[in-house]
TORLUMLO-686150 format. One record per atom (N, C-alpha, C): x, y, z; residue in one letter. Coordinates in steps of 0.02 Angstrom, whole numbers, padded with zeros to 5 digits, always signed. Layout:
<bavexs>
XYZA ...
</bavexs>
This chain:
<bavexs>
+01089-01181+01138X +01118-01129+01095X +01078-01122+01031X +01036-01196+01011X +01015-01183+00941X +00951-01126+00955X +00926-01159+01007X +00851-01134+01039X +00857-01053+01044X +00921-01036+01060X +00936-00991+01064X +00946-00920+00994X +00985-00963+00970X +00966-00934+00897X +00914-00918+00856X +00877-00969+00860X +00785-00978+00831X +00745-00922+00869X +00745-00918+00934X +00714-00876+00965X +00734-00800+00946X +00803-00797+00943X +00827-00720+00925X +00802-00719+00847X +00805-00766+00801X +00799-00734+00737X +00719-00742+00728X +00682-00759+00769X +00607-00758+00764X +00579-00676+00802X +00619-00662+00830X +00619-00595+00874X +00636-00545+00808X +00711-00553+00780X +00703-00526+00744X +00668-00510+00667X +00634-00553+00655X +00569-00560+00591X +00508-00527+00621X +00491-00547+00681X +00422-00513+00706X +00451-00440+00715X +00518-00399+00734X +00520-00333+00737X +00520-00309+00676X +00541-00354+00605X +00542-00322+00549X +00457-00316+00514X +00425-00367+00537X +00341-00368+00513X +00315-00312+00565X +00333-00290+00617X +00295-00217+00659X +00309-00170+00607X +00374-00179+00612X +00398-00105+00581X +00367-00079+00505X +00353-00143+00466X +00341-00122+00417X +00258-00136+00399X +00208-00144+00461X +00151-00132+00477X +00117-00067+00465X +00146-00024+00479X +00138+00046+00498X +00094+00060+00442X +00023+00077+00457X -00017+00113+00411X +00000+00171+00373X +00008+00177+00293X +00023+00226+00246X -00032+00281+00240X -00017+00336+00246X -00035+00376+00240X -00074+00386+00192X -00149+00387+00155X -00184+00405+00113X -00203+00513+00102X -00208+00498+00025X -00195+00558+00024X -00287+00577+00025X -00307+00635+00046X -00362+00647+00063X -00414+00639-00012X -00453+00618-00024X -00467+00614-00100X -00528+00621-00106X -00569+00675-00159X -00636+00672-00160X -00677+00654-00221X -00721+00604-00217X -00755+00580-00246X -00785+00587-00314X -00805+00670-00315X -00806+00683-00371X -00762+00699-00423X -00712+00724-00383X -00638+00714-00422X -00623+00665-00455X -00639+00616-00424X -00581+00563-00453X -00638+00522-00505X -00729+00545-00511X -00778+00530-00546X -00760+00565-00599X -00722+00622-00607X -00727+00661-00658X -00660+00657-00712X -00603+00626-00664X -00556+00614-00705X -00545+00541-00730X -00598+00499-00714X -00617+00420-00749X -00666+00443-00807X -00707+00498-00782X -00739+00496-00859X -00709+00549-00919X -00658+00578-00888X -00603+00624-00936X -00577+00567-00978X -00531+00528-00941X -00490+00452-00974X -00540+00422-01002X -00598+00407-00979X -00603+00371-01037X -00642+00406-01076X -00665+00471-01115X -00673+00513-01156X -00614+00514-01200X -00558+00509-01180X -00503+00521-01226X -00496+00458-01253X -00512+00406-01198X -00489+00327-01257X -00560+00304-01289X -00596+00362-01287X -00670+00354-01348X -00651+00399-01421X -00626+00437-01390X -00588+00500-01441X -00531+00463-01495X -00479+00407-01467X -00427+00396-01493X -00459+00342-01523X -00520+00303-01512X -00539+00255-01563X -00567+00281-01633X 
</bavexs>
């Protein structure tokens, strides 16, 4: 019965680690974009010194 228990709650931990496996969605992002708004930020924290 114990064996029994262990096995079900090991069943149930490995269905909770699938489930929450699931690759997140990245949002499509381009390069120069995101080059241009690192050198915006830090223009402004050159500005605020």
């Amino acid at each position: 019965m114990k064996l029994f228990k262990l096995l079900y709650c090991l069943c149930f931990i490995a269905l909770l680690g699938c489930a929450s496996s699931e690759p997140v969605k990245q949002q499509d992002s381009n390069a120069d974009e995101v080059r241009a708004n690192a050198a915006k930020a830090y223009s402004e924290l050159d500005a605020e010194k």
